[in-house]
N, C-alpha and C positions, 0 to 999 in steps of 0.2 A: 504494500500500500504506500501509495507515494502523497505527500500534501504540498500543494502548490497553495503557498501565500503572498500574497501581494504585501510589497514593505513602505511603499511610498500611494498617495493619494493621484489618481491621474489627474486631477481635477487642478489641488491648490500646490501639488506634491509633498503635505503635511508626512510625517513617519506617521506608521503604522500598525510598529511591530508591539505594543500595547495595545491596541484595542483590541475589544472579544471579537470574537467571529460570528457575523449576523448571522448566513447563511451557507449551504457549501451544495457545491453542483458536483453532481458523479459521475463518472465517464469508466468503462472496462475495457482492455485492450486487450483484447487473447492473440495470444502468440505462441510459438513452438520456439525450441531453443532449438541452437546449430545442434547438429548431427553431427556426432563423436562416435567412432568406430572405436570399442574397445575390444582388447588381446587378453582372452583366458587361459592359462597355462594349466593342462590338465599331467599330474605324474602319477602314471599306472606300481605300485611298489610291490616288488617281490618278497615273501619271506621264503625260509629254509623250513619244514615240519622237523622235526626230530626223526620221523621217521626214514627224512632223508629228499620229500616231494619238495618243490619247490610252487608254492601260488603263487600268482599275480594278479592284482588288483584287477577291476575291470573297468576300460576307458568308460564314457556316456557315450550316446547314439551318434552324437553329433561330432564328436574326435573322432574325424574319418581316417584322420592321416597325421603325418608330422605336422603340418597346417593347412588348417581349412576354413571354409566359410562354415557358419553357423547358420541355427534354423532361420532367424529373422531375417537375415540376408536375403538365402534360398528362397524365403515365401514371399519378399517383396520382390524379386525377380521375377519369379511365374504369376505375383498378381499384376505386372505390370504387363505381361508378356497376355495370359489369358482372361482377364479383367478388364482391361484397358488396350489389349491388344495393338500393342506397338510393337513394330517389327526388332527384328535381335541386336541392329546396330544401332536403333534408338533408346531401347532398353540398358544398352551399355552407357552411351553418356547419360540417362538418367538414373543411374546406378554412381556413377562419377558423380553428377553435380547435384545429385538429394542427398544422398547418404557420405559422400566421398571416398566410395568403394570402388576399386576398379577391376576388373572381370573381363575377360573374354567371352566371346559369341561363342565357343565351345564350348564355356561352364554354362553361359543361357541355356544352350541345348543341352548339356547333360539334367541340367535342372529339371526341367520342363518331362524329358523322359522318366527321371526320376519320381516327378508327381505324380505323372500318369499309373506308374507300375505299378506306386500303391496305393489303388485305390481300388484293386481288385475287391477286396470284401466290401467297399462302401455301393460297386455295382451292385453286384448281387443282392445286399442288404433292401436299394433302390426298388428292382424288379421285381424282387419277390412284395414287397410292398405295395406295386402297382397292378399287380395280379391278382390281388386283394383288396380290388377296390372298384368302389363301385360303377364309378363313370370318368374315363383318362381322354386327354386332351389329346389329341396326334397330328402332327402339322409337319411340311419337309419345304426344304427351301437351299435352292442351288449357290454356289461360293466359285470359286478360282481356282482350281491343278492345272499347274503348266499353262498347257495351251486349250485344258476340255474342263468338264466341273466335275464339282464332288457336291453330292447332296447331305445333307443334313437332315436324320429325322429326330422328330420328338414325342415322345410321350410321358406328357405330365398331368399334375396338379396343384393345386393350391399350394402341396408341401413338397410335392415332388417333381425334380426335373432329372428325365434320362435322355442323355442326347448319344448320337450315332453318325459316327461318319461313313457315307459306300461312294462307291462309283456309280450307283445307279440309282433312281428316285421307283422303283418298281420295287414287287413284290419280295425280290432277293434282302435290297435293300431294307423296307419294312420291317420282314420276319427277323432282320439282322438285330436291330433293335432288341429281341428276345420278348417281344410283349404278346404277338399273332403269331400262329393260327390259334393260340389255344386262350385267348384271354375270355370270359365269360360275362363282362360288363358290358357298359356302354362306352362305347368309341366314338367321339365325336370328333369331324373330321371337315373337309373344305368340299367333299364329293366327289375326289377323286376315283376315279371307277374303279382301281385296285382295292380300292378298302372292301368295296362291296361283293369282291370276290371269296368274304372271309366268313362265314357263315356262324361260326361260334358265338363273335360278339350282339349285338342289338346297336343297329349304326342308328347315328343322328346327325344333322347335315348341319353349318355354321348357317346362322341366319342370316350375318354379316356379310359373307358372301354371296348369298343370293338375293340379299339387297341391290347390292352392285352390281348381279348378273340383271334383275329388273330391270335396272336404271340403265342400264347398255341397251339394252333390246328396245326399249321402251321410247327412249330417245333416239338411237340411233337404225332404228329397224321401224320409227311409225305405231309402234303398239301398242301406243301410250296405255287404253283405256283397262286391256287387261294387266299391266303391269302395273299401272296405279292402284288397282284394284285390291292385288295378291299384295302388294308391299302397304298398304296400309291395313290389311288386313293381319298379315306378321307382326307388324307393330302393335296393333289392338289385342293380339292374343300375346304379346309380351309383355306390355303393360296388365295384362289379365292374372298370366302368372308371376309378373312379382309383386301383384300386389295381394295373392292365396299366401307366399311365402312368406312376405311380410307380417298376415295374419296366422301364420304356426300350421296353414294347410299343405296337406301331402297332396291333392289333387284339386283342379278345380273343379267347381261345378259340376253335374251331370248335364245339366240344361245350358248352361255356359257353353261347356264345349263343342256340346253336341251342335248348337250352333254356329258356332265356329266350323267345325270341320264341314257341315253342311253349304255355308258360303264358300269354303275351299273350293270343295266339290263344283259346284257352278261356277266359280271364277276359271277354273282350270278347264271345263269344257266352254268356255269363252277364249280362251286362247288356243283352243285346238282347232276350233272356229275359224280365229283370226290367220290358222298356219292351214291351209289347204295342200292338197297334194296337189302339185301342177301335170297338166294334162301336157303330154306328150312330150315330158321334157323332167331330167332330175331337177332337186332345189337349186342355187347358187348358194354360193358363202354366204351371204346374209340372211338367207332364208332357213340355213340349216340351224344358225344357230337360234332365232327366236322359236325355230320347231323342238328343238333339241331342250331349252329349255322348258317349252311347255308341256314337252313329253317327259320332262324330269322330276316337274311337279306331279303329274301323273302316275308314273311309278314308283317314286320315290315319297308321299306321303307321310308313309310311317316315317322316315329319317326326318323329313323335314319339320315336321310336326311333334320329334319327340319331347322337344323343349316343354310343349304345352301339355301333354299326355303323360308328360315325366317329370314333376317340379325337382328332381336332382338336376336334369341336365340345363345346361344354362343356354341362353339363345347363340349365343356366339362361340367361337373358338378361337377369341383372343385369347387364351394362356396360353395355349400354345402358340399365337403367334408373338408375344409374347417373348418368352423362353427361345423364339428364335431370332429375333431383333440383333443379336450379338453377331449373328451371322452378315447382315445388312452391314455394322459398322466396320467387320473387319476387311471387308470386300473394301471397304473405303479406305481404310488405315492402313493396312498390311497387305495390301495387291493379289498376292495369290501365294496358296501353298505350291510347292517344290513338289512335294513326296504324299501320297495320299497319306501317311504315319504320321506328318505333320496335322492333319485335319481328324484323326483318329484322335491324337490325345486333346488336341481342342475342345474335342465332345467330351473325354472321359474327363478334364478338369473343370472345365464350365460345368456337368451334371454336378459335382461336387460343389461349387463355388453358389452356384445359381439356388440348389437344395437347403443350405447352410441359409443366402438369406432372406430365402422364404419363412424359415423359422427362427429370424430375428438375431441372428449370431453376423457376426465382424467377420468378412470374409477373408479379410490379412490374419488374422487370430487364426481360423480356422485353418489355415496354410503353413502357421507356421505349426500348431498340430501335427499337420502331416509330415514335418520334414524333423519330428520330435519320434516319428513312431508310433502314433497316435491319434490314427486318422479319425475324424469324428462321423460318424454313423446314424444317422437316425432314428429316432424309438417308434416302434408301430403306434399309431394312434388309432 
């Protein structure tokens, strides 16, 4: 605490330094001090037994070697490398000019591979969690290898994020993930056709996306009347159920819904209406897609609709998209991976990073856990 007192009068410049103090203004200045690297000297000692054995002490986890960097180091490396995703030569001077550490782009990559490999039981721990649950988020989204992509999938929730890196946004991909063919919840998903080839789960479609598809076809295909239709209709039964779950209900209405799904019904033979087959001739691009929508509505129903039919599932599939936002920044910040292994441990340390602060924990803390031997795990809830 520091006091600033005035000793002279601005005024007649009378002294000062006797009078009481009428009043006093506060001001707080928070600051961090410089960064000081300090050197802990660890010595392992040997005794002789009697019997003739000789013990040695045992180093800690972190005396890898004659000298090494320590956990704090390590975890503000990979959070800066997969948190912040800066590439390995910018991670080096910011390792220089925050901390005054200096390092090479081969301890960045040994790190990084480091975190990933142990994080094995914290996967597992993940999956088996999300396969026990009721209704998981699943969204995939393309990045940079070389000169082709690597997709990103995910499958989360609230508490959980499992992400995956493949070469391909298909079914390979998907089931890579470890959550399909066998998960028994609800999958809500953007409507990709692969999902729907999975029969176990009970699909449900983003609402948010088929808002967007409305509003394309609707504007840009002349549709207006059914697409205004069916999107304000979604809307009406969104606001329907959050305002059942807001009241403690597990479903809405019988009469509620039932009318609801009844103006579906007619709205979607209004747009099947509006999409004729053309005589003596296939669709064009424009034509397939507001057919292709309206016959999506049509078969798709049950997914689209589960939101309302199922006050767990929520209308949208923001969390997952969401949980995959990281992928957007690093395309921008870090150009493209080299080695698909590079995009692999991305996924395994972001599920870790991303899990941690959904439930409220310091993602540098939880880092430097790992690099302590002591990867933090989640409790089933």
């Amino acid at each position: 605490m520091h006091f600033h007192t005035p000793h002279a009068c601005d005024g007649c410049g009378a002294d000062l330094d006797d009078v009481p103090v009428e009043r006093t203004e506060v001001r707080q200045v928070t600051d961090v001090p410089t960064p000081v690297s300090t050197t802990t000297e660890h010595r392992a000692e040997s005794k002789r037994c009697a019997c003739g054995t000789i013990t040695k002490g045992a180093f800690p986890t972190e005396a890898r070697g004659h000298a090494s960097y320590g956990p704090r180091i390590r975890a503000t490396a990979l959070y800066l490398l997969c948190r912040q995703h800066l590439p390995f030569e910018r991670t080096k001077e910011a390792m220089a000019d925050l901390l005054g550490v200096s390092v090479s782009t081969g301890f960045l990559d040994s790190v990084y591979s480091e975190g990933a490999d142990e994080l094995t039981e914290f996967l597992t721990a993940v999956l088996d969690q999300l396969r026990a649950t009721d209704v998981v988020y699943m969204d995939e989204t393309s990045d940079r290898l070389g000169k082709g992509s690597v997709w990103f999938h995910v499958a989360c929730t609230e508490l959980l994020t499992l992400l995956h890196a493949d070469r391909t946004r298909g079914p390979n991909g998907i089931e890579a993930t470890g959550l399909l063919p066998d998960f028994s919840g609800v999958a809500v998903h953007d409507r990709l056709g692969w999902y729907f080839d999975y029969d176990q789960p009970t699909h449900a479609a983003c609402g948010a996306h088929l808002l967007r598809n409305l509003a394309s076809v609707g504007v840009s295909f002349d549709q207006t009347e059914w697409t205004s239709a069916m999107a304000a209709l979604l809307l009406e039964m969104k606001a329907a159920a959050a305002t059942a779950r807001a009241n403690g209900k597990k479903k809405l209405p019988k009469k509620v819904l039932a009318g609801h799904l009844g103006l579906y019904d007619t709205i979607v033979e209004q747009a099947l209406t509006a999409n004729p087959t053309p005589i003596g001739r296939k669709r064009d691009s424009i034509e397939v897609e507001g057919y292709n929508l309206a016959l999506a509505f049509r078969t798709r129903k049950d997914a689209i609709c589960r939101f309302a039919t199922d006050l767990r599932v929520d209308f949208t599939n923001n969390q997952a998209e969401r949980d995959l936002r990281m992928v957007k920044i690093h395309k921008k910040v870090s150009t493209s991976f080299r080695a698909l292994e590079g995009a692999e441990r991305l996924a395994t340390v972001r599920s870790y990073v991303a899990t941690a602060i959904k439930h409220g924990l310091d993602p540098l803390e939880v880092l430097v856990r790992l690099f302590r031997d002591d990867a933090w795990i989640p409790q089933r809830t």
